[in-house]
N, CA, C and O atoms as a GROMACS GRO file, in nm:
protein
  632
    1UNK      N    1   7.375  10.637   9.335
    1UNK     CA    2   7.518  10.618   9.331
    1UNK      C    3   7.560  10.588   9.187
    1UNK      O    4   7.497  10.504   9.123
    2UNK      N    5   7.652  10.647   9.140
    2UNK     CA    6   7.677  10.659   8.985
    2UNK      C    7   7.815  10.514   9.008
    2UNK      O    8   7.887  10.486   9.104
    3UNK      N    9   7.802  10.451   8.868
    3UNK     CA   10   7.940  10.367   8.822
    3UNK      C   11   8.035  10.480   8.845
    3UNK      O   12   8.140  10.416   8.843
    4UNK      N   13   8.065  10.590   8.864
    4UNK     CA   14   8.234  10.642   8.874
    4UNK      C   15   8.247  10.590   9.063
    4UNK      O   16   8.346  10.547   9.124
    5UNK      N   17   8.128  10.611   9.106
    5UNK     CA   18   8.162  10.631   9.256
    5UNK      C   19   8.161  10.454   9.313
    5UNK      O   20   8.275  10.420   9.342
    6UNK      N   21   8.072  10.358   9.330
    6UNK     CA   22   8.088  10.271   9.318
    6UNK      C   23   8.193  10.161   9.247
    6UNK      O   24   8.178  10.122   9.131
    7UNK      N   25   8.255  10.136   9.296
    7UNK     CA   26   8.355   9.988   9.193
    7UNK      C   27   8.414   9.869   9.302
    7UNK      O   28   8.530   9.827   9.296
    8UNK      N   29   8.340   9.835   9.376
    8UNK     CA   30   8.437   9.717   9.411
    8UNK      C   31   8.377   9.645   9.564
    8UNK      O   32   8.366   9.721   9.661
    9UNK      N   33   8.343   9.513   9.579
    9UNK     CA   34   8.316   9.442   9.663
    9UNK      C   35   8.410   9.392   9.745
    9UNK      O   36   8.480   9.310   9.686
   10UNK      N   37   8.438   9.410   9.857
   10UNK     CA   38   8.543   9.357   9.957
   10UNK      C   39   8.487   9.197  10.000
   10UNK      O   40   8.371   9.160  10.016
   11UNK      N   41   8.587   9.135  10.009
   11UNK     CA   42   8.559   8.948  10.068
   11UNK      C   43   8.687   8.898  10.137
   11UNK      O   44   8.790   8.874  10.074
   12UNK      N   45   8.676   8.884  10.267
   12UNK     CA   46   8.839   8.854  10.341
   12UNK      C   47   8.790   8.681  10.325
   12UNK      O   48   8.678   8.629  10.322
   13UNK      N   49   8.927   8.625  10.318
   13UNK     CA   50   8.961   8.511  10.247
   13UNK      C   51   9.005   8.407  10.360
   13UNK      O   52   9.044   8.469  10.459
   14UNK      N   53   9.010   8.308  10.372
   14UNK     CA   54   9.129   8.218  10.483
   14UNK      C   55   9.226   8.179  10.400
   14UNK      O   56   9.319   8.134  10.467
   15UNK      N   57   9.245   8.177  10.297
   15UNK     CA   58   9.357   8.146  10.208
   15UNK      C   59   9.349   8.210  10.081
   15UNK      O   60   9.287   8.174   9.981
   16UNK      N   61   9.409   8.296  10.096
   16UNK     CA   62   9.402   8.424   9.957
   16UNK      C   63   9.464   8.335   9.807
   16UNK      O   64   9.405   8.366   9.703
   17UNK      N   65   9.548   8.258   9.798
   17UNK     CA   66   9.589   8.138   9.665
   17UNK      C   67   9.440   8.025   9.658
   17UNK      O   68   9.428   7.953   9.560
   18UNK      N   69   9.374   8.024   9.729
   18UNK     CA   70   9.294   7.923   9.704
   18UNK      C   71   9.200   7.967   9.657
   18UNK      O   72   9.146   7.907   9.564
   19UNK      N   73   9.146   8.093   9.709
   19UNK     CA   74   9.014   8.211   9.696
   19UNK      C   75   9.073   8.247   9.572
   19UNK      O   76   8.983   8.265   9.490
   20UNK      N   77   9.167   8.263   9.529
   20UNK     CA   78   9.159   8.322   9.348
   20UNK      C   79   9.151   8.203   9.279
   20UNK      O   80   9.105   8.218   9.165
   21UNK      N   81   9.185   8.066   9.314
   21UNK     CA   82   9.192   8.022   9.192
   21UNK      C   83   9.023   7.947   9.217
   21UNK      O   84   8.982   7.883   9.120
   22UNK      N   85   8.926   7.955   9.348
   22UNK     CA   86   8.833   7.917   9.330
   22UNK      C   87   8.729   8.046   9.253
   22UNK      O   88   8.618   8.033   9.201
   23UNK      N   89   8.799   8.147   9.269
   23UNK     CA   90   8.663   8.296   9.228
   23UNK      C   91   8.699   8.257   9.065
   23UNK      O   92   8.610   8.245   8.982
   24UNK      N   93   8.839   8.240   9.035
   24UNK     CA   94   8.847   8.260   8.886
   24UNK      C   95   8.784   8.140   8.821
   24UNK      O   96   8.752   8.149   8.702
   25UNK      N   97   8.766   8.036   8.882
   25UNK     CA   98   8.680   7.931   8.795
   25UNK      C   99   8.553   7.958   8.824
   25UNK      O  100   8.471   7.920   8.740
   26UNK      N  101   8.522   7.999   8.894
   26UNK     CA  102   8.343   8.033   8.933
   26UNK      C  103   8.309   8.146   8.856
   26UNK      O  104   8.223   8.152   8.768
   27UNK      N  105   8.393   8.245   8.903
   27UNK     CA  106   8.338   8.390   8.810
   27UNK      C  107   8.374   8.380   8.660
   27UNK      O  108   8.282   8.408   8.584
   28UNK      N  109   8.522   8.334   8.592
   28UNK     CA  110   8.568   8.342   8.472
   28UNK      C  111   8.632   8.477   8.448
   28UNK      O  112   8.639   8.532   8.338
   29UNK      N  113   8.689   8.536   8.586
   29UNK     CA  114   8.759   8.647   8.583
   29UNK      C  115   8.908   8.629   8.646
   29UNK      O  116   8.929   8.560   8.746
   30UNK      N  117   9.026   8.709   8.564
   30UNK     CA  118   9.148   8.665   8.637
   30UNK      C  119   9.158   8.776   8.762
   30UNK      O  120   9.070   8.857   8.792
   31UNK      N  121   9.302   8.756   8.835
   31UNK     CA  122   9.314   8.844   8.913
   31UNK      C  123   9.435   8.929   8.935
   31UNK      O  124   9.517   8.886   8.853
   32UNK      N  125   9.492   9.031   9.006
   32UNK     CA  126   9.565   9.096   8.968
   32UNK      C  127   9.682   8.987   9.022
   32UNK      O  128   9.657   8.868   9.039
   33UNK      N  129   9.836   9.055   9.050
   33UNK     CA  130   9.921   8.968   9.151
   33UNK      C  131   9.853   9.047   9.269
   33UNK      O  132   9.806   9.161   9.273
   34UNK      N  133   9.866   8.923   9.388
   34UNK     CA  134   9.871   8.944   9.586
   34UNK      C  135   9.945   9.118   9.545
   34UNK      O  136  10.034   9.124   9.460
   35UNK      N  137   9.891   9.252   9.621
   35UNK     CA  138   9.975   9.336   9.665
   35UNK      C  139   9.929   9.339   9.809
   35UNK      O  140   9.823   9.305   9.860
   36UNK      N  141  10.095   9.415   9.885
   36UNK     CA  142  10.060   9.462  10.037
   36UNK      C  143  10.056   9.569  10.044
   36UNK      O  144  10.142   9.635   9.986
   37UNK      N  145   9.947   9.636  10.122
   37UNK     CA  146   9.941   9.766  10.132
   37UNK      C  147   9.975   9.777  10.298
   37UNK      O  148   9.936   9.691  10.377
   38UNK      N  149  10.038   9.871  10.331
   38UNK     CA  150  10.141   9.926  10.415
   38UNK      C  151  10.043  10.056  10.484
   38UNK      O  152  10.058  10.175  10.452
   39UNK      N  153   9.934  10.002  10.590
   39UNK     CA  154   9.845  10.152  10.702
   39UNK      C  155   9.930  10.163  10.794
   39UNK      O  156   9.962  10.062  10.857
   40UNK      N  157   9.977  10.264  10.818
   40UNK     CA  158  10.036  10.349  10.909
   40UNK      C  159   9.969  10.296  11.055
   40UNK      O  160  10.014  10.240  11.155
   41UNK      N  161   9.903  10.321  11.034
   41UNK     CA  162   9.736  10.319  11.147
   41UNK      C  163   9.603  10.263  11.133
   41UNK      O  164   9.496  10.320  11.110
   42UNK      N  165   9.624  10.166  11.148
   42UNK     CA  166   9.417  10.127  11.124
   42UNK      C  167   9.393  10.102  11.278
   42UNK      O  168   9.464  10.040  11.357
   43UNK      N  169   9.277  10.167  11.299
   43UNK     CA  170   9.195  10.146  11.399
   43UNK      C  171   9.050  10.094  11.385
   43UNK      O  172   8.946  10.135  11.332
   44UNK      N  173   9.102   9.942  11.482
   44UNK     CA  174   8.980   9.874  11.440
   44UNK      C  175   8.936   9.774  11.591
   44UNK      O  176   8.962   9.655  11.607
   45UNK      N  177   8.894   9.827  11.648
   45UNK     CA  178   8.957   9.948  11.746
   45UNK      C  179   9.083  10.012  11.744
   45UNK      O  180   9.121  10.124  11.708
   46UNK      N  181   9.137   9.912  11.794
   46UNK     CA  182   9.238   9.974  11.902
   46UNK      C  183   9.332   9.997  11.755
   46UNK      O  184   9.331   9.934  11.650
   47UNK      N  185   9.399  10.095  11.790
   47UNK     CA  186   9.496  10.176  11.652
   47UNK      C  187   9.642  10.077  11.664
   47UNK      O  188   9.686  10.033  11.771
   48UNK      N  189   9.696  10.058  11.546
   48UNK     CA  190   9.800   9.945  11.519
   48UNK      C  191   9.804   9.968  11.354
   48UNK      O  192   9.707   9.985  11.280
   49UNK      N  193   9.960   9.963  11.313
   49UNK     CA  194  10.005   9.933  11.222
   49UNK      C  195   9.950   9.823  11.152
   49UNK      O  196   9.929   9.730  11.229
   50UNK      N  197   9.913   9.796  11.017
   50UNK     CA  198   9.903   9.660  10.963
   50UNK      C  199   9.911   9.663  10.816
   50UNK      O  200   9.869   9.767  10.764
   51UNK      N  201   9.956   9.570  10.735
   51UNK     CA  202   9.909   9.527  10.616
   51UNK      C  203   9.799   9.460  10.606
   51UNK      O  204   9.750   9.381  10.687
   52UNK      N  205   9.750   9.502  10.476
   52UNK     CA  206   9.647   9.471  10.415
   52UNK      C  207   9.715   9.349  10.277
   52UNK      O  208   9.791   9.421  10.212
   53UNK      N  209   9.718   9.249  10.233
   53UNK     CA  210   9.712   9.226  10.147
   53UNK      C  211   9.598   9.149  10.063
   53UNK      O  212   9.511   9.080  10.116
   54UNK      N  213   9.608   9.165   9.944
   54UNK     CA  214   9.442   9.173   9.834
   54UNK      C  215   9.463   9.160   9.738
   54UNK      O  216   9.578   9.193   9.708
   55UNK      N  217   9.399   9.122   9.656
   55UNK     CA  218   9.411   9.134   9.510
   55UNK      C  219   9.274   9.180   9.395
   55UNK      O  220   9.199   9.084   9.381
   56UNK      N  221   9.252   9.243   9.354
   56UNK     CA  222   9.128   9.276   9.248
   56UNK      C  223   9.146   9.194   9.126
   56UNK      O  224   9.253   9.170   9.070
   57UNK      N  225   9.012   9.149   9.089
   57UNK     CA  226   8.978   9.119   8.995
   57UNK      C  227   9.004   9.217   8.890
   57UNK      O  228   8.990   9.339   8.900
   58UNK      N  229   9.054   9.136   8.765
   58UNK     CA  230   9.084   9.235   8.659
   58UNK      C  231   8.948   9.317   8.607
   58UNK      O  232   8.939   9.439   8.609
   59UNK      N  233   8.842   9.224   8.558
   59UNK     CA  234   8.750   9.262   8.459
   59UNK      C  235   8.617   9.363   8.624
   59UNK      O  236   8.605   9.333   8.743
   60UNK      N  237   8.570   9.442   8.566
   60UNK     CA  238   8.456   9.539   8.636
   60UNK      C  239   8.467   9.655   8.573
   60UNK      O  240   8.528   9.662   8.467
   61UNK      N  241   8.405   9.768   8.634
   61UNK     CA  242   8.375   9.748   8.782
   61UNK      C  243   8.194   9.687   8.771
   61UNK      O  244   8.122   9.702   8.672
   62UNK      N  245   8.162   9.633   8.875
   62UNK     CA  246   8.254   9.626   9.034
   62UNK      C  247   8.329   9.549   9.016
   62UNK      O  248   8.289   9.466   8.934
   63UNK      N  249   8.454   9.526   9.063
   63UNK     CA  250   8.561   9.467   9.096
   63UNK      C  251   8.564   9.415   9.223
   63UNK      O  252   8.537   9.473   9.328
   64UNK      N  253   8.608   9.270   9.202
   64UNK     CA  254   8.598   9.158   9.341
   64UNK      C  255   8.734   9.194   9.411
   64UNK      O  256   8.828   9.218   9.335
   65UNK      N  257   8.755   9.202   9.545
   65UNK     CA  258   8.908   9.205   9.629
   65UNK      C  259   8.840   9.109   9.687
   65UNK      O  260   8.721   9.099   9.718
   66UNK      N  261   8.957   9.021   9.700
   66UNK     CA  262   8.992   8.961   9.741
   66UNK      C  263   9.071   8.985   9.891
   66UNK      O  264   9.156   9.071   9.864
   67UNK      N  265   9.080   8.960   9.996
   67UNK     CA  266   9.147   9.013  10.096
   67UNK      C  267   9.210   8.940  10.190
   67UNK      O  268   9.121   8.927  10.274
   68UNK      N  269   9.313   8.880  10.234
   68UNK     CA  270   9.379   8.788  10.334
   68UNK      C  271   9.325   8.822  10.482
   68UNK      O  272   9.315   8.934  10.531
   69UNK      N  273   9.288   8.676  10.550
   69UNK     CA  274   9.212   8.708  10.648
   69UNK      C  275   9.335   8.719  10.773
   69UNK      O  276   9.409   8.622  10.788
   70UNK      N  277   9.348   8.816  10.844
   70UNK     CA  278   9.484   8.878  10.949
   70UNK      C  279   9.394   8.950  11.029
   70UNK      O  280   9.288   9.013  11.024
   71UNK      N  281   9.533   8.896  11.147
   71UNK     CA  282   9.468   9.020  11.270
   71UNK      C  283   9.358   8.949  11.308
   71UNK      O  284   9.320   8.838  11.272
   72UNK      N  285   9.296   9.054  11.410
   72UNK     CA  286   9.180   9.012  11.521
   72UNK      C  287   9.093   9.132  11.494
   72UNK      O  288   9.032   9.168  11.594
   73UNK      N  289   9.067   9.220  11.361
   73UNK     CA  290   8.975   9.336  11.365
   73UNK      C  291   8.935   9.318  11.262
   73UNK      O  292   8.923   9.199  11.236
   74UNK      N  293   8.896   9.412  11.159
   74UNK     CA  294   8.777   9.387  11.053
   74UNK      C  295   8.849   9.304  10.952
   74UNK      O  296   8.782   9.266  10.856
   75UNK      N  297   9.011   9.259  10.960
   75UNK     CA  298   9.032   9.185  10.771
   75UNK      C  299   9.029   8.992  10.900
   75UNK      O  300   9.063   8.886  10.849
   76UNK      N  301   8.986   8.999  11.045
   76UNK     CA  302   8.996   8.893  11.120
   76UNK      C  303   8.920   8.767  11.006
   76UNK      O  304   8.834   8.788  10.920
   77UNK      N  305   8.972   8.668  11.034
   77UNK     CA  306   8.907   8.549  11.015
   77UNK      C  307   8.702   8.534  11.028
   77UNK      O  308   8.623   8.512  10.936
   78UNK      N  309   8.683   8.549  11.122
   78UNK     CA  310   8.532   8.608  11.167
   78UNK      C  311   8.520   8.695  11.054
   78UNK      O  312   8.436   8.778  11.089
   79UNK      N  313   8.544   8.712  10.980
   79UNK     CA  314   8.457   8.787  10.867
   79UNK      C  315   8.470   8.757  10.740
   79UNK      O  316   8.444   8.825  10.640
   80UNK      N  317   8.524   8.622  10.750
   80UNK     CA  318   8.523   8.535  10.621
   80UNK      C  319   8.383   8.498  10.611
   80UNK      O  320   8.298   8.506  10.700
   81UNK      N  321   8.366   8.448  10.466
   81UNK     CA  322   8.250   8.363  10.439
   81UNK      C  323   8.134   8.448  10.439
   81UNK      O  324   8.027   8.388  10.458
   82UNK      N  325   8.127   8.621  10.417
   82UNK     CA  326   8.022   8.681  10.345
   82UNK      C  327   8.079   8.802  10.290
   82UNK      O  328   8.199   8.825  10.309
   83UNK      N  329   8.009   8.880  10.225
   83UNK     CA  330   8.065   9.027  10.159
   83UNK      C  331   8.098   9.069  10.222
   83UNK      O  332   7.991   9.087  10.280
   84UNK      N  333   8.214   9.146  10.324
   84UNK     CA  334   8.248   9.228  10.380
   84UNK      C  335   8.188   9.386  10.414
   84UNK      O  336   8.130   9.421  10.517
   85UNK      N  337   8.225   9.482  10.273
   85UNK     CA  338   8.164   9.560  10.220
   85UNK      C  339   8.152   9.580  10.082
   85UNK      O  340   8.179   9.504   9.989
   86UNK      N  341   8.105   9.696  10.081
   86UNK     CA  342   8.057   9.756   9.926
   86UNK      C  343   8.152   9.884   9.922
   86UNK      O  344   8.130   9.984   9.990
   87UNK      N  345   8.281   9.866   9.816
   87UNK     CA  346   8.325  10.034   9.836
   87UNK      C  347   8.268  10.116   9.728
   87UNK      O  348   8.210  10.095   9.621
   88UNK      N  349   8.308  10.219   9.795
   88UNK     CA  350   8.306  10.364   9.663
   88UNK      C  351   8.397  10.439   9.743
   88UNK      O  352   8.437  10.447   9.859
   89UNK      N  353   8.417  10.517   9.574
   89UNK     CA  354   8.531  10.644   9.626
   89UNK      C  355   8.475  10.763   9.678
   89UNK      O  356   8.357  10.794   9.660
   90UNK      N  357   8.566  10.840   9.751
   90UNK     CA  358   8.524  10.914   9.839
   90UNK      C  359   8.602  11.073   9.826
   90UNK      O  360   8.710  11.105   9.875
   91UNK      N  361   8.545  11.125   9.776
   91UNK     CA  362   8.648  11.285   9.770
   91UNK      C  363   8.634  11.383   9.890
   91UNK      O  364   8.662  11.503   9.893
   92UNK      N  365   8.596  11.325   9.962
   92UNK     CA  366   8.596  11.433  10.088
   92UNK      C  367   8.551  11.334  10.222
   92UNK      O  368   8.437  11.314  10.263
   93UNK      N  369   8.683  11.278  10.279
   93UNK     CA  370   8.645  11.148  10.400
   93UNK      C  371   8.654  11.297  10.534
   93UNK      O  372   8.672  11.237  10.639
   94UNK      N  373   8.650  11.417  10.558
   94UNK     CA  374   8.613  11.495  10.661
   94UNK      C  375   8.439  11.490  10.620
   94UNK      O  376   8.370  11.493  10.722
   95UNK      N  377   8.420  11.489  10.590
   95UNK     CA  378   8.253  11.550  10.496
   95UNK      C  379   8.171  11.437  10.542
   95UNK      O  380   8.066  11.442  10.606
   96UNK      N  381   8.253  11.308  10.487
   96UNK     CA  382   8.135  11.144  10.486
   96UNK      C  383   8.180  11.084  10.641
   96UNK      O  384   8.122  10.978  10.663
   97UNK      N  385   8.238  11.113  10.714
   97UNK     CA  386   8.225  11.081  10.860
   97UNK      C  387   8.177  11.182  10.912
   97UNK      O  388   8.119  11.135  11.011
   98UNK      N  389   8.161  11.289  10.914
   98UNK     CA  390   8.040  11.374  10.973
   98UNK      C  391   7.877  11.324  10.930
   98UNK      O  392   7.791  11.290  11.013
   99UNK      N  393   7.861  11.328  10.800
   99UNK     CA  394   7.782  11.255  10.730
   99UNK      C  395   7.703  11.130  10.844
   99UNK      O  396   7.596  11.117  10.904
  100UNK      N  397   7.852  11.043  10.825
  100UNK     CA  398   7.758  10.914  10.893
  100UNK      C  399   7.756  10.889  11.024
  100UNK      O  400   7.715  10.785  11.076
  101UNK      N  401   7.810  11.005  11.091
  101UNK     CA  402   7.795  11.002  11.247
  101UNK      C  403   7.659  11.081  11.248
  101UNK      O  404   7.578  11.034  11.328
  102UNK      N  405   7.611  11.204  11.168
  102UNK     CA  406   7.456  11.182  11.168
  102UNK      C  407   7.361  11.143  11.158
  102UNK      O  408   7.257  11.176  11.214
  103UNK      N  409   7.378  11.076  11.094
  103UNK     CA  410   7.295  10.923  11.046
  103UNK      C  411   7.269  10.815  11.131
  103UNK      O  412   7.172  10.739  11.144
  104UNK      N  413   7.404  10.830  11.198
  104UNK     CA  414   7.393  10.737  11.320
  104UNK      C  415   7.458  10.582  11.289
  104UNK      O  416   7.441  10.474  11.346
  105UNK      N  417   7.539  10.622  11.174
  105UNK     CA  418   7.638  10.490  11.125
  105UNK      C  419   7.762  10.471  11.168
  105UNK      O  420   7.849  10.530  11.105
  106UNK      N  421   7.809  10.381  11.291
  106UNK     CA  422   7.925  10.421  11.348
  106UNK      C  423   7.989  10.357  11.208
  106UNK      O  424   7.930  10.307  11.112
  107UNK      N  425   8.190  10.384  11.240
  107UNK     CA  426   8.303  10.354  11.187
  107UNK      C  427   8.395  10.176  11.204
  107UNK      O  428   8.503  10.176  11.262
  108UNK      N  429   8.364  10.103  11.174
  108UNK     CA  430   8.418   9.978  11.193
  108UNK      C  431   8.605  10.037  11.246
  108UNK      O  432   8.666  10.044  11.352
  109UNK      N  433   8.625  10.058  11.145
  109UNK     CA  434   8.769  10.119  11.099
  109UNK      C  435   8.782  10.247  11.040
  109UNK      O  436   8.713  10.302  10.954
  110UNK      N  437   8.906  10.291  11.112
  110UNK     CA  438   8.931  10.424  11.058
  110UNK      C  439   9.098  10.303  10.974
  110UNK      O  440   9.168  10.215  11.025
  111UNK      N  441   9.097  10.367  10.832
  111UNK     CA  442   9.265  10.370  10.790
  111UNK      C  443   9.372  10.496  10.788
  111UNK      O  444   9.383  10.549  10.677
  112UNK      N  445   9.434  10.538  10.871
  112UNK     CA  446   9.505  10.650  10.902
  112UNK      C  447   9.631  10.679  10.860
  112UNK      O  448   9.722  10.605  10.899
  113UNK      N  449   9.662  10.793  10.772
  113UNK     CA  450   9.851  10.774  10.713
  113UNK      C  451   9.915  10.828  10.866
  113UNK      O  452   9.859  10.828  10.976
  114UNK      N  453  10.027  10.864  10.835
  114UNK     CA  454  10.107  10.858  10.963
  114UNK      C  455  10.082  11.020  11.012
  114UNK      O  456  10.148  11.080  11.097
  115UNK      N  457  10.012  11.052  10.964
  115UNK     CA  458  10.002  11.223  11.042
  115UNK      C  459   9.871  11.202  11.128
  115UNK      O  460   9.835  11.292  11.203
  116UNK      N  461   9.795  11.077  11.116
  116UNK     CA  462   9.618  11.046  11.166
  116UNK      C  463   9.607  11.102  11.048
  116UNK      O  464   9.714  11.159  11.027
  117UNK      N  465   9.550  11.113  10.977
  117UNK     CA  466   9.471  11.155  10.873
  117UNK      C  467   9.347  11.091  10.789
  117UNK      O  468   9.319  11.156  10.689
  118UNK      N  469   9.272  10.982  10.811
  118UNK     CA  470   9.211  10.909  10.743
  118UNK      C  471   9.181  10.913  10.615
  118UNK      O  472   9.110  11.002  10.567
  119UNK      N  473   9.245  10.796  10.533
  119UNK     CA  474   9.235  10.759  10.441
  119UNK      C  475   9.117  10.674  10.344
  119UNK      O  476   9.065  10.706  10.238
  120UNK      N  477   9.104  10.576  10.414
  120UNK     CA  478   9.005  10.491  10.379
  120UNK      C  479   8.939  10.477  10.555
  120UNK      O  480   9.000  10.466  10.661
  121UNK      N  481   8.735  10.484  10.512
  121UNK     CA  482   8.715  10.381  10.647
  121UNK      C  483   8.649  10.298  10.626
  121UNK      O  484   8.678  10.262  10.512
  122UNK      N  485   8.553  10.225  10.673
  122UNK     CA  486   8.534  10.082  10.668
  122UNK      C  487   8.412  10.098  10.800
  122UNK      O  488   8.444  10.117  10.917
  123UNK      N  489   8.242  10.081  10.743
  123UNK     CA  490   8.150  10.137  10.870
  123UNK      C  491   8.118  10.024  10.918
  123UNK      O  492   8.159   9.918  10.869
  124UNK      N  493   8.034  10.031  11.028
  124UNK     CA  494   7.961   9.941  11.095
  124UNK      C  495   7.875   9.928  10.999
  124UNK      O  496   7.899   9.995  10.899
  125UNK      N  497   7.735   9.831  10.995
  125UNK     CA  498   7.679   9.773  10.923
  125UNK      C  499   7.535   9.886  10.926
  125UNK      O  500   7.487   9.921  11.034
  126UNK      N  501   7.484   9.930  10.805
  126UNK     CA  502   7.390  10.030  10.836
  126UNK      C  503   7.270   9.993  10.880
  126UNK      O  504   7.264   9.873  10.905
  127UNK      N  505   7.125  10.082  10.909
  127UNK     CA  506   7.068   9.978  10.942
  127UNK      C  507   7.004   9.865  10.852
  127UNK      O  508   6.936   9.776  10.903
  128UNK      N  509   7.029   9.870  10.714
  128UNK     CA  510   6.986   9.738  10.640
  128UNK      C  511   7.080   9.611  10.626
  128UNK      O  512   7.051   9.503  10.573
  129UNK      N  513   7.192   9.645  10.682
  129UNK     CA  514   7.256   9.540  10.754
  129UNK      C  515   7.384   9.539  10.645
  129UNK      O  516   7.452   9.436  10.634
  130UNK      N  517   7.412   9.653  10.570
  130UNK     CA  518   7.518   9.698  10.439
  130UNK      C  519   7.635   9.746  10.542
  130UNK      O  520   7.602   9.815  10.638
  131UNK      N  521   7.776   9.709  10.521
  131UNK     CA  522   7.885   9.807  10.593
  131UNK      C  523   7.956   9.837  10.440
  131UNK      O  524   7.978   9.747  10.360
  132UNK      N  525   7.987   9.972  10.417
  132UNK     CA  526   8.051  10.005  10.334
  132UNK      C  527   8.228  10.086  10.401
  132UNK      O  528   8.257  10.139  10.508
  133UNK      N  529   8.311  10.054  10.269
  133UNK     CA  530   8.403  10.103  10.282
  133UNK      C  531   8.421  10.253  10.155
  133UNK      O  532   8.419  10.257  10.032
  134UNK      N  533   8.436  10.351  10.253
  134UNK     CA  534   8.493  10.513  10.175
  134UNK      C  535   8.652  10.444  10.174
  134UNK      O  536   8.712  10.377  10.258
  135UNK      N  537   8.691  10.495  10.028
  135UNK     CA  538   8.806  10.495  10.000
  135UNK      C  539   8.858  10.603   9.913
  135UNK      O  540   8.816  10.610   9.798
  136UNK      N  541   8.936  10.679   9.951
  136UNK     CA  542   8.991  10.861   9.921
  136UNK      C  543   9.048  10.799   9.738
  136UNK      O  544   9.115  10.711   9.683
  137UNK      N  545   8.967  10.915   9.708
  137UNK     CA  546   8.990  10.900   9.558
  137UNK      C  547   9.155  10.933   9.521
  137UNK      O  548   9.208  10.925   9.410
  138UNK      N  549   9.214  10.970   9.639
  138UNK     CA  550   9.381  10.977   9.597
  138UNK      C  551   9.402  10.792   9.499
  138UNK      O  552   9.458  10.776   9.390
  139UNK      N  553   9.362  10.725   9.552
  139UNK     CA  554   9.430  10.586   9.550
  139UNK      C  555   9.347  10.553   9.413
  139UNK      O  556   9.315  10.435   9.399
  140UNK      N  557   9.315  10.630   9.327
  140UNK     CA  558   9.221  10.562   9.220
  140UNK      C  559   9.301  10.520   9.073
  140UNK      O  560   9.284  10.425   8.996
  141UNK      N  561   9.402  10.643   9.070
  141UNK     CA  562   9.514  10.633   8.959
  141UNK      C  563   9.582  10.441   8.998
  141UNK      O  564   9.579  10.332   8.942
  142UNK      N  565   9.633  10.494   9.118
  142UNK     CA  566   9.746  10.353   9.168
  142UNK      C  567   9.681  10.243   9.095
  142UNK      O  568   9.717  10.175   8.999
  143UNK      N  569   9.524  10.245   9.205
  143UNK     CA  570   9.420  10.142   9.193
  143UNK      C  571   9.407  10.093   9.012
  143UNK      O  572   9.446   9.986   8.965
  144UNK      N  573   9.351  10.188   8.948
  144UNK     CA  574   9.329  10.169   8.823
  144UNK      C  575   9.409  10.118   8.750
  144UNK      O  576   9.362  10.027   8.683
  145UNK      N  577   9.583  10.153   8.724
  145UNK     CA  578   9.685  10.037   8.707
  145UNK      C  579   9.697   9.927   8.734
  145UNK      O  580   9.724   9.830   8.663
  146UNK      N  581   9.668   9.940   8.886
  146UNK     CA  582   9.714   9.806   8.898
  146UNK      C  583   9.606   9.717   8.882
  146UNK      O  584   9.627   9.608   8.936
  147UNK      N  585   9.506   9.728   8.830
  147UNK     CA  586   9.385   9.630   8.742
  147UNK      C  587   9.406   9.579   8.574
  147UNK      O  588   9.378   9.480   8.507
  148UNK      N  589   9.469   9.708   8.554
  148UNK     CA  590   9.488   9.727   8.428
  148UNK      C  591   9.640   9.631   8.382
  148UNK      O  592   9.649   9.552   8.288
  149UNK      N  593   9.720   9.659   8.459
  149UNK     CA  594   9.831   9.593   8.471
  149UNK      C  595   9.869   9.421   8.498
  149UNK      O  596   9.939   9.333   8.448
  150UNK      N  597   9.764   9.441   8.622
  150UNK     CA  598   9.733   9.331   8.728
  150UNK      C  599   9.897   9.310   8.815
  150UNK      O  600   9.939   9.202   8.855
  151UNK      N  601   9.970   9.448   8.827
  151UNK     CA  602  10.093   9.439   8.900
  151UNK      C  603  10.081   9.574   9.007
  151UNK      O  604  10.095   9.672   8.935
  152UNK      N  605  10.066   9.606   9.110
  152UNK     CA  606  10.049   9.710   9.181
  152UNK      C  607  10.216   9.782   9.134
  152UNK      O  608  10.317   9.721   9.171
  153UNK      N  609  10.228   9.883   9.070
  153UNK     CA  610  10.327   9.918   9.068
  153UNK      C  611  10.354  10.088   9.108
  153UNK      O  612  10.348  10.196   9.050
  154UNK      N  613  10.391  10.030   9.255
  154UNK     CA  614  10.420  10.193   9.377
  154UNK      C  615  10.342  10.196   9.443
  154UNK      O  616  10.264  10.101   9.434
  155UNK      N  617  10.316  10.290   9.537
  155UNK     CA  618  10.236  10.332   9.635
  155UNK      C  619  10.122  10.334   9.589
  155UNK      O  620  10.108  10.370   9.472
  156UNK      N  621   9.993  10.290   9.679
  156UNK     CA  622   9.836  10.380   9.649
  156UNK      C  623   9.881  10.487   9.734
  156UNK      O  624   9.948  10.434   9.823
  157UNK      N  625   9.877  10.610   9.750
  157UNK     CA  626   9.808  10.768   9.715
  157UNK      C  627   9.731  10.772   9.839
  157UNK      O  628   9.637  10.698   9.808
  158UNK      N  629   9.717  10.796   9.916
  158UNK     CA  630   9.609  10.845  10.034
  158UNK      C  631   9.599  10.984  10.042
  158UNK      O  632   9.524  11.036  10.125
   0.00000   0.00000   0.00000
């Protein structure tokens, strides 16, 4: 796995203001501002609208998110208090869910824009006990600003 494809560790939080200002004295890295991101559809199971809100660490990659713990599916509370996943970008999410349904890696979460389309997913844990998140290289421009910036400014791109 090359540094372009790899960049960023997922960690859902119980208090997303407390989790930055404890990562930034531990790590010595700042963080971007809280953005909300706006899924059409996440199915995690059961399919439902939700925000995501998160914040990345400025300095990487890899880059730390930070993630507010919501809901009752993968950003739930129950999945505070270890790495979540490991992302990388993904230029072809038809390709890497065929991929990992051969493999035999189910899907934690599908993230879906409003046509179904999957955007980002989010797997079950492989068998070395890793769940990674594919995230569609549309969102890499947005993404990359808003590190650079540390202000999400517009849409991420799916």
């Amino acid at each position: 796995m090359s540094d372009e494809t790899y960049f960023h560790i997922g960690v859902v939080v119980p208090d997303l203001a407390q989790a930055i200002d404890y990562y930034s004295d531990l790590l010595g890295v700042t963080f971007t501002k809280p953005a909300t991101f706006e899924v059409p559809r996440l199915e995690d199971p059961d399919p439902h609208p939700h925000e995501v809100v998160a914040v990345f660490s400025r300095q990487g990659p890899p880059y730390y998110e930070l993630i507010q713990a919501a809901g009752d599916g993968i950003f739930s509370l129950r999945h505070a208090g270890q790495i979540l996943y490991l992302g990388v970008w993904e230029s072809d999410m038809t390709a890497r869910i065929a991929a990992l349904e051969a493999a035999g890696i189910g899907i934690d979460a599908y993230f879906k824009d409003s046509e179904g389309n999957p955007f980002t997913i989010v797997t079950a844990p492989d068998p070395f006990g890793v769940r990674w998140e594919y995230v569609g290289d549309g969102a890499k421009e947005a993404i990359a600003d808003w590190v650079a910036t540390g202000e999400l400014r517009g849409q991420v791109a799916h």
